[in-house]
Structures are given as C-alpha cells and as structure tokens.
C-alpha positions as CSV (number, residue, x, y, z in Angstrom):
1,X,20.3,35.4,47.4
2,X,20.4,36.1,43.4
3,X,22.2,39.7,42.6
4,X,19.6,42.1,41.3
5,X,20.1,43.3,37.8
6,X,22.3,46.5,37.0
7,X,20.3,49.8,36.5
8,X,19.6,50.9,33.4
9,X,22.3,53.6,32.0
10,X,20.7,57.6,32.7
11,X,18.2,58.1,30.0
12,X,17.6,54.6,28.5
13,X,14.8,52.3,29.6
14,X,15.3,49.1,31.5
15,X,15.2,46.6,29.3
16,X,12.7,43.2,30.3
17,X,13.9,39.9,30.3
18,X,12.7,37.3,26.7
19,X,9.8,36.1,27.7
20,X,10.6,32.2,28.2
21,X,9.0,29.8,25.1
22,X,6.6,27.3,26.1
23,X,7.6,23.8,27.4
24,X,7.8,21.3,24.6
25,X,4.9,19.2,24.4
26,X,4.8,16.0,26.2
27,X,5.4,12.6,23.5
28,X,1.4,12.0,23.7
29,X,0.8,15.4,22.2
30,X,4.2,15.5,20.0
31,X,2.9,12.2,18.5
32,X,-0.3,13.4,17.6
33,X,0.8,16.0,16.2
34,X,3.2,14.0,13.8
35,X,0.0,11.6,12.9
36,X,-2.4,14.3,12.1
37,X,0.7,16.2,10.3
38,X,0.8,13.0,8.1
39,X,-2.6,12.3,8.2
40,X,-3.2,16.0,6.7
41,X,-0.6,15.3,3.7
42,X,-2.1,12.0,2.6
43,X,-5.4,13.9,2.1
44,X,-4.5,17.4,1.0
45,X,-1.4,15.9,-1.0
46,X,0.9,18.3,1.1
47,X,5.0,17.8,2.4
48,X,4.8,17.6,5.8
49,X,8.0,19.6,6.3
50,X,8.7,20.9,10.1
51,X,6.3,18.6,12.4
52,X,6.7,21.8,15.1
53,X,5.5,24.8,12.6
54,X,2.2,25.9,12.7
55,X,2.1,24.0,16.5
56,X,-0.2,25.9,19.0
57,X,0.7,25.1,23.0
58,X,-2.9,24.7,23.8
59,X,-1.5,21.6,26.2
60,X,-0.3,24.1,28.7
61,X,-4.0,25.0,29.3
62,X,-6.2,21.7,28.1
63,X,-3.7,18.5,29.1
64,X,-3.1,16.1,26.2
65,X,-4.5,18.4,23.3
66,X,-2.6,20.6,20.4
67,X,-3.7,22.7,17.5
68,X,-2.1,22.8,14.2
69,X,-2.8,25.0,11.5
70,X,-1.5,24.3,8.0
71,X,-1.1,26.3,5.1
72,X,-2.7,25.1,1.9
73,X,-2.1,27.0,-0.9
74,X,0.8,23.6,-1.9
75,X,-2.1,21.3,-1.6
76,X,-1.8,18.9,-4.3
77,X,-5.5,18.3,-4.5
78,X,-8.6,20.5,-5.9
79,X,-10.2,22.0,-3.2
80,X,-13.8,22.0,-3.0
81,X,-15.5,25.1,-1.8
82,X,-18.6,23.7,-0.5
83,X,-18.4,23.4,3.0
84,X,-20.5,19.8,3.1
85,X,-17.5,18.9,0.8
86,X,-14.9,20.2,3.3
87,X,-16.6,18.4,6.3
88,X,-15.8,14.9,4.0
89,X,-12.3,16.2,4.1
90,X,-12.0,16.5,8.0
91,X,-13.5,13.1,7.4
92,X,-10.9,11.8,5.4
93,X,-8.1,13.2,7.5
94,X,-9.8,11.7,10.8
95,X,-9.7,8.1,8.6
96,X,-6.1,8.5,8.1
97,X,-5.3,9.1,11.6
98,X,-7.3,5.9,12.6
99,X,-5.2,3.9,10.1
100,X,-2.2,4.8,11.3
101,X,-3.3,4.3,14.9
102,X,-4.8,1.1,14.8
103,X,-2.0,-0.4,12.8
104,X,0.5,1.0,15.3
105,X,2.4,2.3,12.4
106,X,6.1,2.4,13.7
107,X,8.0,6.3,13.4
108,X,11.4,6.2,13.3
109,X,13.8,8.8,14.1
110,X,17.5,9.4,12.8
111,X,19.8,11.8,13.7
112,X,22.4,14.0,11.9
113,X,24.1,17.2,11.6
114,X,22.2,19.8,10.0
115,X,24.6,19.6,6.2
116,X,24.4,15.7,6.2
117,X,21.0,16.2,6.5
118,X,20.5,18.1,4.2
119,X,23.1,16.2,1.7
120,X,21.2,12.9,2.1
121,X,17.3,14.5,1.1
122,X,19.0,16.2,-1.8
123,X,18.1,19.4,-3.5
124,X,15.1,20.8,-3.2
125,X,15.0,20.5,0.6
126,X,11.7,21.6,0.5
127,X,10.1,18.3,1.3
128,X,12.0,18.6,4.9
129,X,12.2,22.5,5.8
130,X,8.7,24.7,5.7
131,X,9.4,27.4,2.9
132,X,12.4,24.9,1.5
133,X,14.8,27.0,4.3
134,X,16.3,25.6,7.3
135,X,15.6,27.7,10.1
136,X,17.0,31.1,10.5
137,X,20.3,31.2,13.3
138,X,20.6,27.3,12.4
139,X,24.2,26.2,12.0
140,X,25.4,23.3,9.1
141,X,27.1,21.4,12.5
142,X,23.2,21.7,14.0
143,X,22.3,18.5,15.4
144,X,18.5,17.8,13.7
145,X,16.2,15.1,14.3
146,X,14.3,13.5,11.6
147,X,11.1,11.6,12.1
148,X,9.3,9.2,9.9
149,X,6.1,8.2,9.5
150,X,4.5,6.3,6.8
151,X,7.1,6.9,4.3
152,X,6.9,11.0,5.1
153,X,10.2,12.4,6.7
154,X,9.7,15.3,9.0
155,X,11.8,17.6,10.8
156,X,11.3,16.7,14.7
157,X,14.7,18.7,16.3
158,X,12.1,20.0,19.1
159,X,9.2,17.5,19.1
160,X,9.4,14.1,21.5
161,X,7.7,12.2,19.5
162,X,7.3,8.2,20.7
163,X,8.3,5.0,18.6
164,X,4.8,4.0,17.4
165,X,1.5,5.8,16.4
166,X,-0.3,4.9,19.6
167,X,-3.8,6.6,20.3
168,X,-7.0,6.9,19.8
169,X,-6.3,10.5,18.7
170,X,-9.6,12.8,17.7
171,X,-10.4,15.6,15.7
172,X,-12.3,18.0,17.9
173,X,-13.9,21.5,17.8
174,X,-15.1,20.5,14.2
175,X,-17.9,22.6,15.1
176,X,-18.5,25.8,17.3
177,X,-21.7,27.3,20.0
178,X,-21.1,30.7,19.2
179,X,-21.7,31.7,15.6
180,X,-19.6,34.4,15.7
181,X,-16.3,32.0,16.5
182,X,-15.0,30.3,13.5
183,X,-14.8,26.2,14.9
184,X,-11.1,25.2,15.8
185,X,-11.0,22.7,13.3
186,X,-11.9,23.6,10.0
187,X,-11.0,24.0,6.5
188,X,-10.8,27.9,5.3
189,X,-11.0,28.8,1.8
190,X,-11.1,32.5,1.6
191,X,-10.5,34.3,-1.2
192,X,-6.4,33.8,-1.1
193,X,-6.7,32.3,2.4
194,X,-6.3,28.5,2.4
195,X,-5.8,27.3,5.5
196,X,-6.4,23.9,7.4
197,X,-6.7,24.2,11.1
198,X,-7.0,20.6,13.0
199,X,-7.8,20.4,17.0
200,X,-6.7,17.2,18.5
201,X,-7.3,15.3,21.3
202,X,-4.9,12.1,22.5
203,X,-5.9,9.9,25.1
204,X,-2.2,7.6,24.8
205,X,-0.3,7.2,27.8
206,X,3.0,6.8,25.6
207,X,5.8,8.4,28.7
208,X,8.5,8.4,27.0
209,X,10.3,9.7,23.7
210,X,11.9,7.7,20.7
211,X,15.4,7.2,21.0
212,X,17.1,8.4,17.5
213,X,17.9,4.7,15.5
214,X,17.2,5.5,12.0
215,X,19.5,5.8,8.9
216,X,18.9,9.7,8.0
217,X,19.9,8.2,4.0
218,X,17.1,5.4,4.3
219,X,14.8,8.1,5.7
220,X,15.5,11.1,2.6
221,X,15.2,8.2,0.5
222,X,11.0,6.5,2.0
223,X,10.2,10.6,2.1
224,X,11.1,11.0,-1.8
225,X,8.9,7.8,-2.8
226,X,6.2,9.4,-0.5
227,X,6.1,12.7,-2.2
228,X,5.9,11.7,-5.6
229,X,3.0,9.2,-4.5
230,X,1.3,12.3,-3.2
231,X,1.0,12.9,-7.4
232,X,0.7,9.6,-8.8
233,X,-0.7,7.3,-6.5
234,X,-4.4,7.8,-5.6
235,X,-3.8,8.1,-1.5
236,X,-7.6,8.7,-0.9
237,X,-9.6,6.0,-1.9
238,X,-13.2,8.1,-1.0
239,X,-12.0,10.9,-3.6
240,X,-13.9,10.9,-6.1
241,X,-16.5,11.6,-3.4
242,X,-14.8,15.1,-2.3
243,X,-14.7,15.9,-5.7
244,X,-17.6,14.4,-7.4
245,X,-18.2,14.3,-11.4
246,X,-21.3,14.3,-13.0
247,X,-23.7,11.3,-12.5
248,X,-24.0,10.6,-16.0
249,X,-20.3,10.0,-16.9
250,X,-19.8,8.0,-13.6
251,X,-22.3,5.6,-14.7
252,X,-21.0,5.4,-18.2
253,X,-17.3,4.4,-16.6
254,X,-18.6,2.2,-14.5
255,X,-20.4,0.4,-17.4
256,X,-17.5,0.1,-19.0
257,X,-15.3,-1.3,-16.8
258,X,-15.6,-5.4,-16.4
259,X,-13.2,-7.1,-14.2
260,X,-13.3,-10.7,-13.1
261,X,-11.1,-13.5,-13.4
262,X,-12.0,-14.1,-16.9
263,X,-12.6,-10.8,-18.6
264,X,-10.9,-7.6,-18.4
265,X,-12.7,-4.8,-20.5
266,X,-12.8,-1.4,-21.0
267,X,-11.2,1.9,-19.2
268,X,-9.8,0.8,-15.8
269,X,-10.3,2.6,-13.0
270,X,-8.2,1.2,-10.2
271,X,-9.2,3.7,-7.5
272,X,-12.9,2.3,-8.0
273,X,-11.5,-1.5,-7.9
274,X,-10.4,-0.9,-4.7
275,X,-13.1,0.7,-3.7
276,X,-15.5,-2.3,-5.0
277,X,-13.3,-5.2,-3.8
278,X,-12.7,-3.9,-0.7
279,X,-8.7,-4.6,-0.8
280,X,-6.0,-1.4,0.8
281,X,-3.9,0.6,-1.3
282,X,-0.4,-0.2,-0.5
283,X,1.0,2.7,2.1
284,X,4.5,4.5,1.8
285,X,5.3,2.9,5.2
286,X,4.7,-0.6,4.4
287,X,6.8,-0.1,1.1
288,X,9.3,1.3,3.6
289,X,9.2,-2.0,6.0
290,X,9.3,-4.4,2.8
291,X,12.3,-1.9,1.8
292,X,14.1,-2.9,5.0
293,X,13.5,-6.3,4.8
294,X,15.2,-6.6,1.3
295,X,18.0,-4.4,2.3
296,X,18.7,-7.1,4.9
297,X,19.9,-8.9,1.9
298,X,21.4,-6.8,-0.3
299,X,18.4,-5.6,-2.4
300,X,16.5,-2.4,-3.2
301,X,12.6,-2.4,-3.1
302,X,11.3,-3.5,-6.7
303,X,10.8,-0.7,-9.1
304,X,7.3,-2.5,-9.2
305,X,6.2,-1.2,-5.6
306,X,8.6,1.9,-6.3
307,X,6.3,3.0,-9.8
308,X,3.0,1.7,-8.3
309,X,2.9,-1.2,-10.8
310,X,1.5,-3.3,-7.4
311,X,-0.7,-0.8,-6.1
312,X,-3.0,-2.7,-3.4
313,X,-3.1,-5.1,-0.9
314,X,-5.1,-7.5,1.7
315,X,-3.6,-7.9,5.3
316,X,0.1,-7.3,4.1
317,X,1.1,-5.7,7.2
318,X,0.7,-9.4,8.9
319,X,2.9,-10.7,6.7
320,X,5.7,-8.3,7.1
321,X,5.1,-8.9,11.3
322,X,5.8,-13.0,10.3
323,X,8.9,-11.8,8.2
324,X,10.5,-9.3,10.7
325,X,9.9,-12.0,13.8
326,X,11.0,-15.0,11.4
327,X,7.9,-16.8,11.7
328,X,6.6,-19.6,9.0
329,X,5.8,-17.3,5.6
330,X,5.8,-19.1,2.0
331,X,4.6,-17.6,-1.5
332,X,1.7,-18.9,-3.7
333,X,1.4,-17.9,-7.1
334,X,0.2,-19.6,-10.7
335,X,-0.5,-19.8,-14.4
336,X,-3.1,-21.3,-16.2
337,X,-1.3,-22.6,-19.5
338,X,-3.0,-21.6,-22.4
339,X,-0.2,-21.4,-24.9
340,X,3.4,-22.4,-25.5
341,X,5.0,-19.1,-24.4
342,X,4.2,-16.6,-21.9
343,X,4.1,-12.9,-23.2
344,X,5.2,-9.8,-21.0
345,X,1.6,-9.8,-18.9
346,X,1.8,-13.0,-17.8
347,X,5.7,-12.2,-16.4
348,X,4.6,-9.3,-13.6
349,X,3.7,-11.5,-10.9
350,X,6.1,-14.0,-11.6
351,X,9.2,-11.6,-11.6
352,X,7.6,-10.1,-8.7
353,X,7.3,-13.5,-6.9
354,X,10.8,-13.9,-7.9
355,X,11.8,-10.8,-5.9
356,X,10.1,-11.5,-2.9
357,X,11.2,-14.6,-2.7
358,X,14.9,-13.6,-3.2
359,X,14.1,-10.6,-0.5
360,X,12.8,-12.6,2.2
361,X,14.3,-15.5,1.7
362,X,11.2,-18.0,1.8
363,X,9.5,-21.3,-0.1
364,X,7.6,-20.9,-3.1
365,X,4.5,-22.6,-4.6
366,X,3.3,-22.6,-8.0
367,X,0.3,-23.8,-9.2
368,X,-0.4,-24.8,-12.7
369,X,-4.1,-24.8,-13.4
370,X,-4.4,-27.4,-16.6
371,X,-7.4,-28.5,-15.3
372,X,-9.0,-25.0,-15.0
373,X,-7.7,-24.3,-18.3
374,X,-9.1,-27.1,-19.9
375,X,-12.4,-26.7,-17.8
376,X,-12.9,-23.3,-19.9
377,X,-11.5,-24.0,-23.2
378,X,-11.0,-27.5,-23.6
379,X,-12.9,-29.2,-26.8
380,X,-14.4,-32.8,-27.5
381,X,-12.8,-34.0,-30.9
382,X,-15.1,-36.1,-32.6
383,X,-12.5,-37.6,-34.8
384,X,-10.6,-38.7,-32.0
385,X,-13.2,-39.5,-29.7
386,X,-11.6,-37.9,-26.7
387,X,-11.4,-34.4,-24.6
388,X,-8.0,-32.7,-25.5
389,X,-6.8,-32.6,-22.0
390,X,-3.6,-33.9,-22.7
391,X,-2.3,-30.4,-25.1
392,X,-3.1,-28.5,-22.1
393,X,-0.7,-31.1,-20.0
394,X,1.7,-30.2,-22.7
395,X,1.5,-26.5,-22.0
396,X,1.9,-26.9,-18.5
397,X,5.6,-28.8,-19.1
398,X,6.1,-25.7,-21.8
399,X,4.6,-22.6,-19.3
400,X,6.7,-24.3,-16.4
401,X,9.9,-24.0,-18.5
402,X,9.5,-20.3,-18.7
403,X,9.0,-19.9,-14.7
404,X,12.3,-21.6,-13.9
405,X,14.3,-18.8,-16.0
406,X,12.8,-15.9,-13.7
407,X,15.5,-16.8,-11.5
408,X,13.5,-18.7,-8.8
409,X,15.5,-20.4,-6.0
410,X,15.5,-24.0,-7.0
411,X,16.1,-25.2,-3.5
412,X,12.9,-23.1,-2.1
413,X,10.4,-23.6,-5.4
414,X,7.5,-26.1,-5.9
415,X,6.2,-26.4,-8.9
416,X,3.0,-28.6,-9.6
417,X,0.3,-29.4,-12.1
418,X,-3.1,-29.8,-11.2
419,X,-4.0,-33.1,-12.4
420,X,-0.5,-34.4,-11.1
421,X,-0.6,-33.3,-8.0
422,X,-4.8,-33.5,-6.6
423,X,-4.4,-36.1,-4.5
424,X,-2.0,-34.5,-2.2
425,X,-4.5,-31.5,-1.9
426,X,-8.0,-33.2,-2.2
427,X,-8.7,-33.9,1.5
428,X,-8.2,-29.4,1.6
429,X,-10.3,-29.4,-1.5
430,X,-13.2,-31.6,0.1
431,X,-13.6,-29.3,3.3
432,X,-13.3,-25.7,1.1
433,X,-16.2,-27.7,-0.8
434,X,-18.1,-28.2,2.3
435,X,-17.5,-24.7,3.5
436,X,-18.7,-23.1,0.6
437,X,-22.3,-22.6,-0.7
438,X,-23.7,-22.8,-4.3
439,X,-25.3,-19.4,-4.2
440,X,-21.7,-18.2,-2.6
441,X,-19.9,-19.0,-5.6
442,X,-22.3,-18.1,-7.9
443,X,-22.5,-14.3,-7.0
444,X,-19.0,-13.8,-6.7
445,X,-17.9,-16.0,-10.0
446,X,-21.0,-15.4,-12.0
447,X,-21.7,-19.0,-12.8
448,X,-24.4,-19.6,-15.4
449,X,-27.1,-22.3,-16.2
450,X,-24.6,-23.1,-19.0
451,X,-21.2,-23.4,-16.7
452,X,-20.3,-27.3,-16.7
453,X,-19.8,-28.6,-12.7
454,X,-16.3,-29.1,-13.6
455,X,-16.2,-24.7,-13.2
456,X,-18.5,-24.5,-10.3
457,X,-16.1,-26.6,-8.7
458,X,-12.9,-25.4,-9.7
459,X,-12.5,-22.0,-6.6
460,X,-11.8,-24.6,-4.3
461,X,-8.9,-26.4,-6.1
462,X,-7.3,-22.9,-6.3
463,X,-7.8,-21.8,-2.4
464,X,-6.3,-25.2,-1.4
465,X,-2.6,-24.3,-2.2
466,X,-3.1,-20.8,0.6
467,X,-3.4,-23.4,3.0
468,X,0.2,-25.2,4.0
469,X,-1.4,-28.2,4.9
470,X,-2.0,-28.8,1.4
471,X,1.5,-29.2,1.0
472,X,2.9,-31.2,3.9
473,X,6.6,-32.0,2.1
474,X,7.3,-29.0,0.1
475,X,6.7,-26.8,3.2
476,X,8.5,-29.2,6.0
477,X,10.7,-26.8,6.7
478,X,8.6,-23.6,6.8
479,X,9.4,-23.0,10.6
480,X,8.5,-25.9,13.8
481,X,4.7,-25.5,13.3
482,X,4.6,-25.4,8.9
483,X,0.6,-25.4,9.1
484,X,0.6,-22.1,10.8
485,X,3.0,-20.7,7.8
486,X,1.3,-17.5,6.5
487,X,0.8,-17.6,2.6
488,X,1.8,-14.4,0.5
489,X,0.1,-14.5,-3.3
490,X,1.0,-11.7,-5.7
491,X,-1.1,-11.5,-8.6
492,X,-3.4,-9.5,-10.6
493,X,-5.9,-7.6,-8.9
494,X,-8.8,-9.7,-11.7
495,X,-7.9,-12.8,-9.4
496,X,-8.5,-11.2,-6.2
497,X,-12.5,-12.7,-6.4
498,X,-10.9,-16.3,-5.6
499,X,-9.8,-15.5,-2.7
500,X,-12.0,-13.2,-1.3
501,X,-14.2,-16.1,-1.2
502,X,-10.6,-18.2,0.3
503,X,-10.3,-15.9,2.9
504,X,-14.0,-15.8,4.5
505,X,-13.6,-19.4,5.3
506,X,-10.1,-19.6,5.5
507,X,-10.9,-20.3,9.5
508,X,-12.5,-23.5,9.2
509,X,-9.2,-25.2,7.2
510,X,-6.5,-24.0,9.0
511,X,-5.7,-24.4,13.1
512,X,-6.6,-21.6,15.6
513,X,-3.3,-20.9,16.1
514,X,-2.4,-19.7,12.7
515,X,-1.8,-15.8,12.9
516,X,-4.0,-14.7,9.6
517,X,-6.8,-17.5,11.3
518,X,-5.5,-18.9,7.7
519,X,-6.5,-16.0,5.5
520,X,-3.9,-15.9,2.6
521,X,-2.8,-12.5,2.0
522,X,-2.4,-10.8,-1.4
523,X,-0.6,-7.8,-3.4
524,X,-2.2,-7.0,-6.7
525,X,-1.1,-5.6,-9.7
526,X,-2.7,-3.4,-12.3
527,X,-2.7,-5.0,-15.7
528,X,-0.3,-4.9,-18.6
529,X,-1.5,-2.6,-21.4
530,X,-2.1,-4.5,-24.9
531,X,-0.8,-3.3,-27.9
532,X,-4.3,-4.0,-29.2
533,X,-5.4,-0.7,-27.1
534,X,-2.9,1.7,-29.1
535,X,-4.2,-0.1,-32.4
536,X,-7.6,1.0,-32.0
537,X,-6.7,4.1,-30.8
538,X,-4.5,5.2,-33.8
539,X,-7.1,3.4,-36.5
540,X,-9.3,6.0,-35.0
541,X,-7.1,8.5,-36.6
542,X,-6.7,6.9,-40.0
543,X,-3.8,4.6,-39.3
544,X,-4.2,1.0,-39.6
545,X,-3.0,-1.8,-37.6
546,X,-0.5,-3.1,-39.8
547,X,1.1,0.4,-40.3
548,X,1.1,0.4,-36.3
549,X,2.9,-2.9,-35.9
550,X,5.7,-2.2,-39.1
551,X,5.9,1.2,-36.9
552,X,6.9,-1.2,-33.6
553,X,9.0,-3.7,-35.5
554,X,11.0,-1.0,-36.9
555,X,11.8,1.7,-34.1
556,X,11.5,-1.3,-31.2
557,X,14.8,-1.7,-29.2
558,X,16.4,-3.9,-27.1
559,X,16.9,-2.2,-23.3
560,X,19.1,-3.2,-20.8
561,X,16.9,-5.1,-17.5
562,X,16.1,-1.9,-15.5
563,X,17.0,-2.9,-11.9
C-alpha cells in the first residue's frame, strides 16, 4: 500500500499534485499534424518551426483528430480580408495536404543534441524554434528530434510522427450550426488578430513512429532552400486567384505573353504557364530527393534547381522512384542547329543535362533536329537549283562540337542527326503517326493552311527518341528490360507542347509494363533573358543601343564557373 503524503506544515496549505500533461498523440494524429503544419507554410509562406506548438489534444476526446492554431502575423503572403477569399485559402491548404498525401511524400527524422542542432541550421534559428528560442528549461546536451517534410525542417522532440505522409487527412469544422461559435477551422483576421486555426481529421492506420535516420546537416540545409522558396518561388499556383488584380490588366498580360515552340514574346509570367500547360512546380522535397541522389556521388544539387532557374515539372517524382530502386532511366535532350555557335540560352539545358547525367549516373540521347530546322527556315536557291539542306547538316557537325565540351560522359552519350539516323526510329515514327490526329496537332502546334507537310509531320520525329525502343543499341544496357527504361528530358518549358501531345499516347508505343505506361517525363526551365530586352528598355530613357553595348563591352568581366 503507497505511503500517504506528509501533512502540510501548521498554517500553510497543502499543496496539489501538477496536474499530469496529456498523452502524446498517437503517429496517425502526430503525422497530420506535421502535413497540415507544412501544408499551412506552403500557402501562408510561414516557417513551420515547433510541429507540437499551437497543438490542441482534442484526440483524447474525438480518436484520430487534432487542432492547430497558427499565428499569422509572419505570413509571407497578403492576406485577403474577404471571407469568400479566405475560404479559397482553406482551399489551398486542403490541396497541399492532398499532394503530400497522395504522393506519400517521405519525412525524415534526424537526431541531435540540442547545440549541434542548433550549429548545423545556423543563425537565425528561427526557422526551427517558434519565437527564434529554444524552449525554456532546455539544456544544449538536450536530445531534439528533427522532422522533415517537403524540404521544411521541424522540431518534432515530442511528436511520433511516421516515415511517410499517409492519409487521407481532412480539414473539418470549416463551418459551424450555431452562429454564435466561431467554426474550428478558419482564418481570423481581426484588427491585430491574425490567426489560422485548422481542424483535422486522419483516417491512416500508420502504428508505429519513424525511427530517427536522417543527417540533422542535410536536414538545416533542405529547410534553408525551403524558406527562401517561401519568397521567391511562387508555391501556390491558384494565387493570383486569392489575391485577384483587376480584369483589365489580367487580360492585357495575358495578351502579351506568347509562348510555343517557336515564339517567345512579351512579359512572362511563369506562374500562369504552369497554370495553362498543366505541368507541377518543382517541390522543396523532390529537390531534396534529387539532392540525395547526387550526394551519393559526390555532388551538390545544381545551383539551377537551388535559384529556381528549373522551376516545373511533369511526373518527376517517377523518375526519382526508377533512380532510387536502380531501375532502367536514360536522358533525352536536343538542339535544332541554326547557327555555327551556341549562345548562353541554348547552354541551360545542356549543362543541366550534363549534371544529371553526372548525378545519376545514366545514358544520354541527343537529338539534332536538321531536318526540323530546315523544315522552318530552309530556302530553294534558284541559282543552284537545290534546297540548302546540306548548311543545316553543316551546323549540326558545328552545334554537336559545342555539346561534347559540356563535359558529357562519352561512354554514356548518343549523339544523332535527324537525317542520319531516321531509319533506326522510323518504324516509332510510323505508329506516333498513326496515333495522332490532324486536328490534334493542329490545336496544340497551331499549324496553318500555309505550314508545308514536312511541319505537320515533324511532332512525331521528336516524341520518337522518349521511347527506348527507338534506340535499341545505344540503350542495350539501360537495365535487363531497356524498353521499359524511363526517359528524363530537361528543356525549356516553350517545348513542353511536343510532348504533352508525346505523353497522351505514349501508351500505345511503349509495353504495358513500362512504369510511366511510356510517358517521358520533363523539367523545364524559364528562359534566358536577351540583352535585346535591356536595349529597349534603356532607349526608352534616351540611351541608344550602341551606347548600351560599348557600356557591356567595357565594364563586362570574366567570372570564375560558379559551382
């Protein structure tokens, strides 16, 4: 039988026991909370900090539900007042938490005392700590526990969160019977009062919690590139609906911009690309996977993905599942030779190809489109009484010399021409033929009365290389079954119409068995800015082009390669 307390000394009160804190929440509930945390950052451009802060126990009362409530007054984004606008914010979060959910998104958790946690994220801490603090009584020898998700870092000493983003988890309470209660999800903007409070609901049956494997270095370092994103990288695609402009200078953006493989003119807006060819903005985690996957040999993530130079993406996730389990992956990319040299534009893709190619160690395809080239700007000579295909044959040996010194493996790289190589890739040509209408490639190529047959044609002869059975040598070693091999093309997002039109019958050329059902996958880039932009800018204000380019020639340095 327990010994009873001592009485209380004459003439002071008996003093009651701490009330005991309430039981952590099971990993369901933790994990929730995490993906809503996240979710909440991505949309409100907030730093996650402590996962546990602002946590209510409602699972003691209502099993696999929690309640967060979130400060907002950090919020990175212009908060609309309207409360139709802050229902398309609830929106917004709800679509995050669906992404990460029904890609699985991995969390991983590392471990470290409390001062080499805080020495690998750096000063400010405030990214990891609410109020930029570590908690109060917390020791530097302090174990904590660091969870990551999408790219954020979050302080998870006390929450068992589970390996994966498993679900569904659903926003609930959004609205309430009696009008008198304020709804348990919400956003409140009240006079200083900005607050965000998310009810959720988690249906996973995830038992058990993650066990800490993570590098806490690798961790600081995917939770820095997802703050600054949080500033510079458009996160929420739907936007520009939360906070609409006016109709007028919408519509006069909109007719300025023209993208298409051909043409690019006026302002770009690359939120609105994305947004009207359907692609994916690339995600902090998926840098972070393609991070690891380069550090397995030695290399840092390209400070194109790191400075959102490659901004977006179709089925990318896929490929880094092929590349993490070693299955058949190869890279496509090419240039249509129109001159003798290559200028700085042309070079993104190709020293991004480079990279991955050097960071995941696969083949490489290039493609030079002569025939394309010659299809759009070749010219009968009267004189000569001949088509001037050849000079565009010539470019292609000249273009092709400027790939090789990228630094491509020579062992892993196929380059071809076109004209040289059609034979080898007709009988892939003939079936895209067969698979795709006139009026397909009409409306999404804009083909004309006056386009010659040679042009109509010409989509399919650029699909066949994301197919390896187009290349049945080059690719023999691409893994025991090389027609499954997924194909990787990095290129600007203006080429992204090809094979859009690729991938919706990507399932008739390749086998069942292929894991994209054939489907190439892409990352885009935005486009190099031309001088010719700044020119007639400045000649706006008086100064002419040839001042601007003695300007350049005469302040213009030579920089080391940044790395």
């Amino acid at each position: 039988m327990a010994a009873k307390p001592p009485p209380a000394p004459p003439g002071e009160k008996k003093k009651k026991p701490p009330r005991p804190g309430p039981p952590p929440p099971p990993p369901p509930v933790a994990t929730a909370a995490l993906v809503a945390r996240v979710a909440a950052a991505k949309v409100f451009g907030l730093w996650p900090s402590s996962a546990l802060a602002g946590l209510q126990p409602v699972w003691t009362t209502e099993a696999g539900r929690g309640k967060l409530t979130l400060d907002l007054s950090a919020s990175k984004r212009d908060l609309p007042k309207e409360p139709e606008q802050h229902a398309q914010l609830l929106d917004l979060v709800q679509a995050e938490i669906d992404a990460l959910v029904s890609s699985n998104a991995p969390i991983t958790v590392a471990e470290a005392t409390r001062a080499d946690t805080e020495k690998a994220f750096g000063d400010p801490i405030t990214p990891l700590y609410d109020g930029g603090k570590p908690p109060k009584n917390s020791k530097p020898d302090d174990v904590v526990r660091v969870a990551s998700l999408a790219g954020f870092a979050v302080d998870a000493t006390a929450l068992p969160v589970a390996s994966s983003a498993s679900g569904p988890i659903q926003l609930i309470g959004r609205t309430s019977d009696n009008p008198k209660k304020k709804p348990e999800t919400m956003v409140l903007l009240a006079g200083k009062k900005k607050q965000l409070s998310l009810k959720f609901s988690t249906q996973s049956t995830e038992a058990s919690a993650a066990v800490p494997s993570g590098n806490m270095t690798q961790a600081a370092s995917a939770s820095q590139q997802a703050h600054r994103a949080l500033s510079l990288t458009p996160l929420v695609a739907a936007q520009p609906k939360v906070v609409p402009r006016s109709s007028e200078a919408e519509t006069e953006d909109e007719g300025e911009m023209v993208v298409d493989p051909w043409a690019v003119e006026g302002k770009i807006d690359y939120s609105k690309l994305v947004e009207k060819f359907g692609s994916q903005l690339l995600t902090p985690s998926l840098l972070e996977r393609l991070g690891a996957l380069a550090a397995k040999n030695g290399m840092r993530l390209h400070r194109f993905f790191r400075r959102g130079i490659f901004f977006s993406h179709r089925d990318l996730a896929k490929i880094l599942d092929a590349a993490e389990n070693r299955k058949g992956l190869y890279l496509y990319t090419g240039r249509g030779p129109s001159s003798a040299a290559m200028h700085l534009g042309h070079l993104v893709p190709f020293l991004m190809t480079q990279w991955l190619q050097a960071a995941l160690g696969v083949p490489l395809v290039v493609q030079m489109t002569d025939d394309e080239k010659f299809l759009w700007k070749g010219e009968y000579d009267e004189k000569k009484g001949a088509y001037d295909l050849d000079r565009f044959r010539l470019l292609t040996r000249e273009n092709a010399k400027d790939i090789i010194a990228c630094g491509f493996d020579l062992d892993k790289t196929f380059i071809f021409s076109d004209c040289d190589y059609m034979g080898h890739m007709y009988p892939n040509v003939c079936r895209i033929w067969k698979s795709i209408t006139y009026s397909t490639a009409r409306a999404a190529f804009g083909f004309e009365g006056s386009s010659n047959v040679g042009q109509s044609a010409f989509p399919a002869i650029q699909a066949a290389p994301s197919f390896p059975s187009s290349f049945r040598i080059p690719l023999s070693k691409c893994g025991p079954r090389p027609d499954d091999a997924c194909c990787l093309i990095p290129c600007a997002i203006d080429q992204d119409p090809y094979f859009r039109v690729t991938r919706d019958v990507a399932h008739k050329i390749a086998p069942k068995s292929h894991p994209l059902r054939g489907k190439p996958a892409l990352v885009h880039s935005k486009f190099f800015p031309p001088l010719q932009a700044v020119w007639k800018s400045t000649s706006e204000f008086g100064y002419p082009e040839k001042y601007c380019r003695a300007s350049v020639n005469l302040h213009a340095i030579e920089l080391p390669q940044l790395r």
